[in-house]
Backbone as numpy.savetxt, mean C-alpha at the origin, in Angstrom:
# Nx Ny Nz CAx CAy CAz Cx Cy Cz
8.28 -3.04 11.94 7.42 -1.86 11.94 8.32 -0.63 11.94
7.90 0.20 10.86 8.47 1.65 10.51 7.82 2.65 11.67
8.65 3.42 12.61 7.98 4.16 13.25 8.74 5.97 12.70
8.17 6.69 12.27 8.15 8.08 11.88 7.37 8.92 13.14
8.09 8.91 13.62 7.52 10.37 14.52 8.83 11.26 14.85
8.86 12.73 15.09 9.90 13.21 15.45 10.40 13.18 17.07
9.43 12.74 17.78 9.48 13.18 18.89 10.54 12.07 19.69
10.80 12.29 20.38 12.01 11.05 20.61 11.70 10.23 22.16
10.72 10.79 22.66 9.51 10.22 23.64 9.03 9.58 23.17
7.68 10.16 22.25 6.90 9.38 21.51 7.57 7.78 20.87
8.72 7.94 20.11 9.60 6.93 19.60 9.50 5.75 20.81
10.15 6.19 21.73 10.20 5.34 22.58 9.12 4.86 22.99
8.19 5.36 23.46 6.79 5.18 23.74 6.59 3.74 22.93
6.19 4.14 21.98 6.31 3.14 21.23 7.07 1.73 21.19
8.27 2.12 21.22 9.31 0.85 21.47 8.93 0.07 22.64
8.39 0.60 23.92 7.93 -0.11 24.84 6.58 -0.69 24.70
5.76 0.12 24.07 4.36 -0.76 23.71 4.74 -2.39 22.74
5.46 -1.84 21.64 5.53 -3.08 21.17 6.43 -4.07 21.80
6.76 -4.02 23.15 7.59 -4.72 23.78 6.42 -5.71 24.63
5.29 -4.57 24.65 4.53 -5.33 25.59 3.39 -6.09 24.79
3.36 -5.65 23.10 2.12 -6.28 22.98 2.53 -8.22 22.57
1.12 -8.87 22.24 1.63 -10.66 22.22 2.01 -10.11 20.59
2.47 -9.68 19.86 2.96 -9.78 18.71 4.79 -9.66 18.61
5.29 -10.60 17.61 6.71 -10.40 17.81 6.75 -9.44 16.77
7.50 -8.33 17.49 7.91 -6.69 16.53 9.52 -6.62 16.45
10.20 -5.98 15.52 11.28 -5.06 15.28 10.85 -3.88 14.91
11.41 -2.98 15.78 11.00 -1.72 15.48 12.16 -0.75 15.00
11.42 0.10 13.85 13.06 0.81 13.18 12.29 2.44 13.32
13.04 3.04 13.51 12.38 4.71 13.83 13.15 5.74 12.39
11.92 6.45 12.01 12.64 7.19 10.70 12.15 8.96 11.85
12.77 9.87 11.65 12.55 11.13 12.39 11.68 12.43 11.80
12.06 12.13 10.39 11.47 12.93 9.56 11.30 12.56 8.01
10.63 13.12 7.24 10.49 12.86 5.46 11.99 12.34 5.14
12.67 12.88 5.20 14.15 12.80 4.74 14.10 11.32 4.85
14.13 10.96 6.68 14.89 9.54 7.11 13.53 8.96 6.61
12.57 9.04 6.64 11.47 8.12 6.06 11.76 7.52 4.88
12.74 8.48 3.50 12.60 7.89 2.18 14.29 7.19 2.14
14.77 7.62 3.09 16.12 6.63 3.38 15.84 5.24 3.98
14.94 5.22 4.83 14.20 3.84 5.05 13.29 3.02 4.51
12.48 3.59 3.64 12.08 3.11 2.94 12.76 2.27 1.53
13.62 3.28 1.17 14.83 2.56 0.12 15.85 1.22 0.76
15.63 1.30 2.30 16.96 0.13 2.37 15.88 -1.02 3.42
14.85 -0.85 3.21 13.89 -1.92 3.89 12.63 -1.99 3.35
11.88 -3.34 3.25 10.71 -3.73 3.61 10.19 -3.93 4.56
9.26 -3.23 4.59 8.00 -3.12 6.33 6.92 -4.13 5.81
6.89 -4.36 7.34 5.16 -4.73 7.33 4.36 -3.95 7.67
4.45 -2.89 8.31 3.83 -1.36 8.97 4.13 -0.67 9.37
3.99 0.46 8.90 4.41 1.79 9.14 3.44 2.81 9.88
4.04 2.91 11.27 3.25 4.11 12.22 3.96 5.64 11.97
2.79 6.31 11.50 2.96 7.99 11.01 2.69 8.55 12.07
3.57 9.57 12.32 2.73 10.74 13.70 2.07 11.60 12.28
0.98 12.05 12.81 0.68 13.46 12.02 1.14 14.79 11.57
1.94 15.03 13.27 2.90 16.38 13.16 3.99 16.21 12.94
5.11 16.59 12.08 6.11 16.01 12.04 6.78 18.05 12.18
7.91 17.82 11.78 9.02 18.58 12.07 8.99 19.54 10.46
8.94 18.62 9.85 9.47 18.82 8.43 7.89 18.76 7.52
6.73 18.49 7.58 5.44 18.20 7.03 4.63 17.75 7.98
3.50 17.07 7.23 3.02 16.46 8.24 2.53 14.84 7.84
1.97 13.86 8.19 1.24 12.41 8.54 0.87 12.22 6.77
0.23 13.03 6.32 -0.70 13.44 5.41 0.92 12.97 4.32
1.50 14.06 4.18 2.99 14.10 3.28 3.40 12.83 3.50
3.68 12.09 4.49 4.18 10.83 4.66 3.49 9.92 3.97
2.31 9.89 4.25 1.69 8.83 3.76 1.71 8.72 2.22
1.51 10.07 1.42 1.90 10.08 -0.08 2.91 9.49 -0.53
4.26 10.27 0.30 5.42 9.43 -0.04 5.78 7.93 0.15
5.15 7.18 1.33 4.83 5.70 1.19 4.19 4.94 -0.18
3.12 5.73 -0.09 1.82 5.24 -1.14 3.01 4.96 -2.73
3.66 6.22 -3.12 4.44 6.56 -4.13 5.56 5.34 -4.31
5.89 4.74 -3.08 7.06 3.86 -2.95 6.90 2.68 -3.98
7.83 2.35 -4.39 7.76 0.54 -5.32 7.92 -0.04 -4.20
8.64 -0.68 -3.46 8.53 -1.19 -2.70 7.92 -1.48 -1.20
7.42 -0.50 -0.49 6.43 -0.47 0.84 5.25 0.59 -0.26
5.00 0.56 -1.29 3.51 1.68 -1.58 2.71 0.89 -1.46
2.46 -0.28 -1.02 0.98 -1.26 -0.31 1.21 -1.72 0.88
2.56 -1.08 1.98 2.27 -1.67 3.33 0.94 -0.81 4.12
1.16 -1.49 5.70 0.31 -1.39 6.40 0.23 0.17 6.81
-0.23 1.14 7.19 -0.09 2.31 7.25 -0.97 2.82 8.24
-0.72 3.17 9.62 -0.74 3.52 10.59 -0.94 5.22 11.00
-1.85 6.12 11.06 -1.67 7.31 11.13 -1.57 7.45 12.83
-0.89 8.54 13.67 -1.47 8.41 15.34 -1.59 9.90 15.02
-2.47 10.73 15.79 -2.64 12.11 15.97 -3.16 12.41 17.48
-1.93 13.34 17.43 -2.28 13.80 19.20 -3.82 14.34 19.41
-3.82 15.28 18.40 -5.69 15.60 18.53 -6.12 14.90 17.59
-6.98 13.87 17.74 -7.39 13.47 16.30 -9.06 14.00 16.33
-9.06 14.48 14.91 -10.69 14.46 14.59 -11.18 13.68 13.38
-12.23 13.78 13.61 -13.19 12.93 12.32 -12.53 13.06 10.74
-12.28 14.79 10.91 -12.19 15.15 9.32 -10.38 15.03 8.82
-9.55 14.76 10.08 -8.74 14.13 9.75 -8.46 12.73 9.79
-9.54 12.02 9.86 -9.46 10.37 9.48 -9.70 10.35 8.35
-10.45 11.18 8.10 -10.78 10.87 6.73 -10.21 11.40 6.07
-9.57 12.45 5.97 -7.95 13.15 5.15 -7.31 11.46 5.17
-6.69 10.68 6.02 -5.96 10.05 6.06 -6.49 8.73 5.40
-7.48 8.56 5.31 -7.88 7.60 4.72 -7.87 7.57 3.08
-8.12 8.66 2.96 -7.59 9.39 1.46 -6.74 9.08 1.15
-5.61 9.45 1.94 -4.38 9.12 1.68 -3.50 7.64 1.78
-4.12 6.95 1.59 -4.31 5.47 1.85 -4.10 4.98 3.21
-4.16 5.43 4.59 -4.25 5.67 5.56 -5.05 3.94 6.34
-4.80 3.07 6.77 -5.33 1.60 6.95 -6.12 1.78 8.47
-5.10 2.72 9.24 -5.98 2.67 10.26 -5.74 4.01 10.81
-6.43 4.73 12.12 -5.99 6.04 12.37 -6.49 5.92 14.11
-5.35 6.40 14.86 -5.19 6.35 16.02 -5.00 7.84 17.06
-5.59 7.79 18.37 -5.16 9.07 19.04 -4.15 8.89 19.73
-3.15 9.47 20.25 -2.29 9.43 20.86 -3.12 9.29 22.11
-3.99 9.63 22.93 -4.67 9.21 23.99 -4.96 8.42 23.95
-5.58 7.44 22.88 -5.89 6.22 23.13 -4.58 4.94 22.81
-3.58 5.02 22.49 -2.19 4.49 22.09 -1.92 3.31 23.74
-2.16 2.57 23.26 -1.65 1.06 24.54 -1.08 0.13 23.93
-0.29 -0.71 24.21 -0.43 -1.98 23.67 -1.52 -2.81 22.94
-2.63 -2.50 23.60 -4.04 -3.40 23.17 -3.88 -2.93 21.83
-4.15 -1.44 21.80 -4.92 -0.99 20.53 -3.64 -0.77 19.65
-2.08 -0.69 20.34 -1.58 -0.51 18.48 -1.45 -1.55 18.41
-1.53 -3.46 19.15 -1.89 -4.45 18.30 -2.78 -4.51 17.27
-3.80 -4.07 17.83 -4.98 -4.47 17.43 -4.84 -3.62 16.43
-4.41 -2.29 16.03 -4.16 -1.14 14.48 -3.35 -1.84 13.87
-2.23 -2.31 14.41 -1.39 -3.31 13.58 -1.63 -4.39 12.61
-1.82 -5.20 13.47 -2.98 -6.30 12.69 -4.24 -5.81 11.51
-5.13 -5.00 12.27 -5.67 -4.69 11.34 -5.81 -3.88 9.99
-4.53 -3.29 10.37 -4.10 -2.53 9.06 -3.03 -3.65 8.44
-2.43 -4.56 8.62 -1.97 -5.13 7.56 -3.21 -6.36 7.00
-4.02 -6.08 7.42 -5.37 -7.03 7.18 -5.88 -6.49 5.82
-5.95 -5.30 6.52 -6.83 -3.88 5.29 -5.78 -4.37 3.79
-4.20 -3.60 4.37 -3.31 -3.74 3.09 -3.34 -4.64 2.51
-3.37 -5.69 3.16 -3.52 -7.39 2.27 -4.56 -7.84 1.61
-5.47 -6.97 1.69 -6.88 -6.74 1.02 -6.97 -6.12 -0.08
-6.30 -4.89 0.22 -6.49 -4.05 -1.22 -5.34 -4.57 -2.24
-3.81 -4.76 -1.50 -3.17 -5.84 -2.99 -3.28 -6.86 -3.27
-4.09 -7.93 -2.43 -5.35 -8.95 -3.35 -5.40 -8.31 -4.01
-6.74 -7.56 -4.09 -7.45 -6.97 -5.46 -6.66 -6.17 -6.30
-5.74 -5.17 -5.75 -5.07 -4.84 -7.45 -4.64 -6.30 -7.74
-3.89 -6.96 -7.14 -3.27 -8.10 -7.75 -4.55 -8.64 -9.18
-5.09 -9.28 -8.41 -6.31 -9.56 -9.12 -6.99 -8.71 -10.36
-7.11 -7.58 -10.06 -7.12 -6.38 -11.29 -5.92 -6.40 -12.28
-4.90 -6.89 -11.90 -3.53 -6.79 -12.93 -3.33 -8.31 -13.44
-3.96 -9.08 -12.61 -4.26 -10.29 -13.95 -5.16 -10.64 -14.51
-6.32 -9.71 -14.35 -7.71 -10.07 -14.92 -6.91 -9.10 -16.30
-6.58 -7.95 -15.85 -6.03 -6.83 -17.05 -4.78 -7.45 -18.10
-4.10 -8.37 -18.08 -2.89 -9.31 -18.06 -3.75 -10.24 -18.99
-4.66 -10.95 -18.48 -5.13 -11.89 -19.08 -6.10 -11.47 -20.39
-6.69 -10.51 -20.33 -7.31 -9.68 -21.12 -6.44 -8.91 -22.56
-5.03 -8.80 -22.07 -4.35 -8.48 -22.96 -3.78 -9.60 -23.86
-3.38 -10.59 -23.18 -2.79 -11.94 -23.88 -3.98 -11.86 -24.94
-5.09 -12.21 -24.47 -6.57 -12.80 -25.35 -6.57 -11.82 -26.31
-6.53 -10.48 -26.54 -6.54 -9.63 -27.51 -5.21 -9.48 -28.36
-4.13 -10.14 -27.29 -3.35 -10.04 -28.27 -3.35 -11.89 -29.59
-3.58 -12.08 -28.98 -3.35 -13.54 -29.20 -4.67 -13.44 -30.51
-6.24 -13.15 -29.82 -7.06 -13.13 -30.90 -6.32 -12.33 -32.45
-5.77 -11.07 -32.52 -5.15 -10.43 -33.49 -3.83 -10.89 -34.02
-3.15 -11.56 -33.56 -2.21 -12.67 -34.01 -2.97 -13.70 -34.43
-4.09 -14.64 -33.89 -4.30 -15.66 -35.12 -5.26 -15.01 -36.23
-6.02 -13.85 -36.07 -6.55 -13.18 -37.18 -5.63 -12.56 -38.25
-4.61 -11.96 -37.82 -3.47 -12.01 -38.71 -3.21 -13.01 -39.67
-2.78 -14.03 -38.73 -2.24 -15.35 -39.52 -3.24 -15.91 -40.13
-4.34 -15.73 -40.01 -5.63 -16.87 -40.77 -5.81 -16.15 -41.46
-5.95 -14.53 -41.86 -6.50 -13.70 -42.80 -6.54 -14.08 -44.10
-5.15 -14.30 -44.70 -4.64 -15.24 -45.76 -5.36 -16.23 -46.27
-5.47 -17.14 -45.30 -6.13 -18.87 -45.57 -7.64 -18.31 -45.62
-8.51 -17.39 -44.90 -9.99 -16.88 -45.16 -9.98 -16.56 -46.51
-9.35 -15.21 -46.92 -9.15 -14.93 -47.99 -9.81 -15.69 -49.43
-7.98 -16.88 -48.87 -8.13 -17.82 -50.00 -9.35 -18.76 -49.91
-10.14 -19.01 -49.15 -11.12 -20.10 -49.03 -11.83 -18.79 -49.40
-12.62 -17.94 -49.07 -13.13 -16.60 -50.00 -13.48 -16.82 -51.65
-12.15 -16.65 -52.09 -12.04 -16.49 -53.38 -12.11 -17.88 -54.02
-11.60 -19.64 -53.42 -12.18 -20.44 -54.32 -13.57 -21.04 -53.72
-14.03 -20.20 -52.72 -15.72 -20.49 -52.73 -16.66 -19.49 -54.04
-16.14 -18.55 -54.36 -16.76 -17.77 -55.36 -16.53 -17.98 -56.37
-15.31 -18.99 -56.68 -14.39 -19.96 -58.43 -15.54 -20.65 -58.09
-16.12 -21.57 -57.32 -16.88 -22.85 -57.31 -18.96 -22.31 -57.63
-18.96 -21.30 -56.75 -20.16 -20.92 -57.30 -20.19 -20.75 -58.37
């Protein structure tokens, strides 16, 4: 688990929750945008916890730059906000955002339980692109393939064409 927050409390905070929850964690801390796209380039996550406020942007910016990634742009994605409101869950959910948390409510229980369920969510939605990119995959073979043997048979129609109209 990717943890991005600047705060170096908060960080820790963290490091001890996932110490306590029943899930086995490694936890790697990025501080800001910068160290976020330096970590992102030299690792694969299974989830990534965003603070909202950052130093340098905010939760919102992070999450784009995840989303953008080849490699983590379908992990699990974790927003926490010290104040959270409604209309920023749903900013964050926009932003491909899996689950969204208050810093008041932050325990062990519940960032298991965001954990889990946001790599539940992620594993859901790349099913389905997956699934969308071989239904789209398979769709292309067939069109290509139909216009390759229409190609190649055009000829032989043709000619059966022209000595069905010698024979009439």
């Amino acid at each position: 688990i990717l943890v991005l927050d600047d705060d170096e409390f908060d960080r820790r905070h963290v490091q001890r929750l996932s110490e306590e929850m029943e899930l086995p964690t490694d936890i790697d801390e990025a501080v800001d945008l910068i160290s976020l796209q330096e970590k992102l380039d030299s690792e694969i996550y299974d989830a990534i916890l965003v603070d909202y406020r950052l130093s340098n942007g905010n939760g919102l910016d992070a999450l784009d730059i995840i989303a953008a990634h080849r490699a983590n742009g379908s992990v699990a994605q974790i927003l926490v906000a010290g104040d959270p409101t409604y209309e920023l869950a749903v900013q964050a959910m926009k932003h491909g955002c899996d689950e969204f948390l208050g810093k008041d409510k932050l325990n062990a229980m519940s960032m298991q339980k965001s954990v889990l369920g946001a790599i539940l969510a992620s594993t859901k939605k790349a099913s389905a692109q997956l699934n969308l990119d071989i239904q789209e995959l398979a769709n292309t073979l067939a069109n290509g393939v139909s216009e390759l043997c229409l190609t190649r048979m055009k000829p032989t129609i043709l000619s059966i064409l022209s000595k069905t109209r010698v024979l009439k």
